[in-house]
C-alpha positions in Angstrom: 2.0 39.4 -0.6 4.4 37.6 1.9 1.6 36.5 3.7 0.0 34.9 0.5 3.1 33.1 -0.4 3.9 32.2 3.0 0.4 30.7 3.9 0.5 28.8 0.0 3.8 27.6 1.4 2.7 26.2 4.5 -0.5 24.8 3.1 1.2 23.1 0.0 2.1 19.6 2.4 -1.1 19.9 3.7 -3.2 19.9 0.3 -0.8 17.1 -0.7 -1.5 14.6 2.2 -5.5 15.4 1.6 -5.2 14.2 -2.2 -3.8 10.6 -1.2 -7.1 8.2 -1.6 -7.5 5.1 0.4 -9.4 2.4 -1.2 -10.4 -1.1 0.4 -11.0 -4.8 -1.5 -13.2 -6.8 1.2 -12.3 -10.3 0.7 -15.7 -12.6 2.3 -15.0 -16.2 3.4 -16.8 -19.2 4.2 -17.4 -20.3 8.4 -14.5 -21.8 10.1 -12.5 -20.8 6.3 -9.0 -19.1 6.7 -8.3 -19.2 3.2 -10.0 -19.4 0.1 -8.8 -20.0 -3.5 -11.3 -17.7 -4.9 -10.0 -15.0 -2.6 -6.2 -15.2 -3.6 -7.1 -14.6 -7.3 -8.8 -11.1 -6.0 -5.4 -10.8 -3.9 -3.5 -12.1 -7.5 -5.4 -9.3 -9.4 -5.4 -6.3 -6.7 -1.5 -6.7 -7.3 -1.5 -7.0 -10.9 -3.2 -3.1 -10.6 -0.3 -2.1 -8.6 2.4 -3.1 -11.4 4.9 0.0 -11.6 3.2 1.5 -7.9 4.4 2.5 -5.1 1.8 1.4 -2.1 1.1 1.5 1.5 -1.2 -1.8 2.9 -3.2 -2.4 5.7 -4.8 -5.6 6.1 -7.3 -6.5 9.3 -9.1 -9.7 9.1 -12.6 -10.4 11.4 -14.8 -12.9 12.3 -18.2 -13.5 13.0 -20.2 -14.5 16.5 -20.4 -18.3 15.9 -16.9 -18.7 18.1 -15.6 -17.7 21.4 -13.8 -14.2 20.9 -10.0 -16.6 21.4 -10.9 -18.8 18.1 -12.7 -15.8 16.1 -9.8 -13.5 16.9 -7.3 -16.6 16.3 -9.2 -16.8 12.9 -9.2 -13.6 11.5 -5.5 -13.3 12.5 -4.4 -16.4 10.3 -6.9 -14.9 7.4 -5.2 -11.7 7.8 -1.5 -13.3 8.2 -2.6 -15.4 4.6 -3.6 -12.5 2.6 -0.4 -10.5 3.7 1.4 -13.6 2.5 0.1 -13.5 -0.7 0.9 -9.9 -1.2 4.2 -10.0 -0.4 4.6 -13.0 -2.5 3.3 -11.2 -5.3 4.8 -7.8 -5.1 8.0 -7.2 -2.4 9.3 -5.0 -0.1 10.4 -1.5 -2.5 7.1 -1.8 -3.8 5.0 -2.5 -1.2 4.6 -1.8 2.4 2.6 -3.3 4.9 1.7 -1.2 7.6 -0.6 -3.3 9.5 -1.8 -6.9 9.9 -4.1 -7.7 12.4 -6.4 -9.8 13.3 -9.8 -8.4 15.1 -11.8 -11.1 16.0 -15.3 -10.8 16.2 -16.8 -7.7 14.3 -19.7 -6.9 16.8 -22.8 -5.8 15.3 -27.1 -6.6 15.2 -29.0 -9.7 14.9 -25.9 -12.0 16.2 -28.7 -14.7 16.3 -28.8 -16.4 13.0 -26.6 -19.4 13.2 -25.2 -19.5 9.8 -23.6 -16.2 11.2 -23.2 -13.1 9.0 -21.4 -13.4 5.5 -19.9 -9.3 5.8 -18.4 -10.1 9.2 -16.1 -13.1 7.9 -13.7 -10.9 6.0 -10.4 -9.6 4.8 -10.2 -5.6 4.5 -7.1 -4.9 2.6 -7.0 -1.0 2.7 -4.4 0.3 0.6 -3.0 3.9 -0.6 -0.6 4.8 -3.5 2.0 6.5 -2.9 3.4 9.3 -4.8 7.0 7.9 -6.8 10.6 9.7 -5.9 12.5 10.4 -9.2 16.0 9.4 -8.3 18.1 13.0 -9.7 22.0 12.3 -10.0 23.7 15.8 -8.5 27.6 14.3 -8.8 29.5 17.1 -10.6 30.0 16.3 -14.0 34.3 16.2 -15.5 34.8 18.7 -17.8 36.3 17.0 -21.2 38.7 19.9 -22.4 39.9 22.8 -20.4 38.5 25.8 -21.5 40.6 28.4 -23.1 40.3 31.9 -24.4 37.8 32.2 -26.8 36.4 28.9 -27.3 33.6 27.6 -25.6 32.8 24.6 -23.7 31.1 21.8 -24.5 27.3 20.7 -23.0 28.1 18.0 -20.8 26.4 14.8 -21.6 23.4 13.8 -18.9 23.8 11.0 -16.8 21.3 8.2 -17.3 20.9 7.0 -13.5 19.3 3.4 -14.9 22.8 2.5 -15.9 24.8 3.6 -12.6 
């Protein structure tokens, strides 16, 4: 039995961390485009869905072959850099973190020989995870509003409301 509840105990973080979801909004752009109006109201909306969440964000920006790999990496770094902008703009530090932002250049891949490039490679990937919420729980001792004496009994103590401390 104590090795049930220990190995339930140990596992019990573990089960946790495998429930948190990643999910990714691809943001496409134009050539030579490091930001895009159409784009920031799909950044606009993705932070109206986390309202009232706690999140973790990654954002990695790429390029396609049209450039050298110093102005496609250059690129995707200010596309990155913009979209992080607008998130913070939108949403702030308690709720938000940014974990990464990084530009990657050039995302390699086949057929590099069209020369209108390749629409999937010039992109934004923001990657983000919700993070479970901490319920704030006041443990200050609570005063006492009459001594007690023999034979009578206390009363409850009224509960804290934290929202107004």
């Amino acid at each position: 039995m104590k090795r049930i509840l220990c190995s339930l105990f140990l596992c019990a973080p573990f089960t946790f961390w495998c429930q948190s979801k990643k999910d990714t909004l691809s943001l496409y752009y134009e050539i030579n485009v490091a930001q895009s109006s159409d784009n920031d109201r799909r950044v606009d909306s993705l932070c109206t869905s986390f309202k009232g969440k706690v999140v973790n964000v990654w954002v990695y920006g790429y390029a396609d072959f049209l450039h050298t790999d110093l102005y496609n990496s250059a690129l995707s770094k200010r596309r990155a850099e913009h979209v992080k902008e607008r998130l913070s703009k939108n949403l702030g530090e308690p709720q938000m973190t940014i974990l990464a932002c990084d530009g990657k250049g050039e995302k390699a891949s086949e057929g590099n020989g069209n020369r209108r490039g390749q629409a999937r490679q010039r992109r934004v990937d923001v990657i983000y995870e919700f993070r479970p919420q901490n319920r704030v729980v006041d443990t200050r001792p609570v005063k006492p509003e009459k001594i007690e004496k023999k034979g009578e009994v206390q009363k409850e103590p009224e509960p804290i409301d934290v929202a107004e401390l």
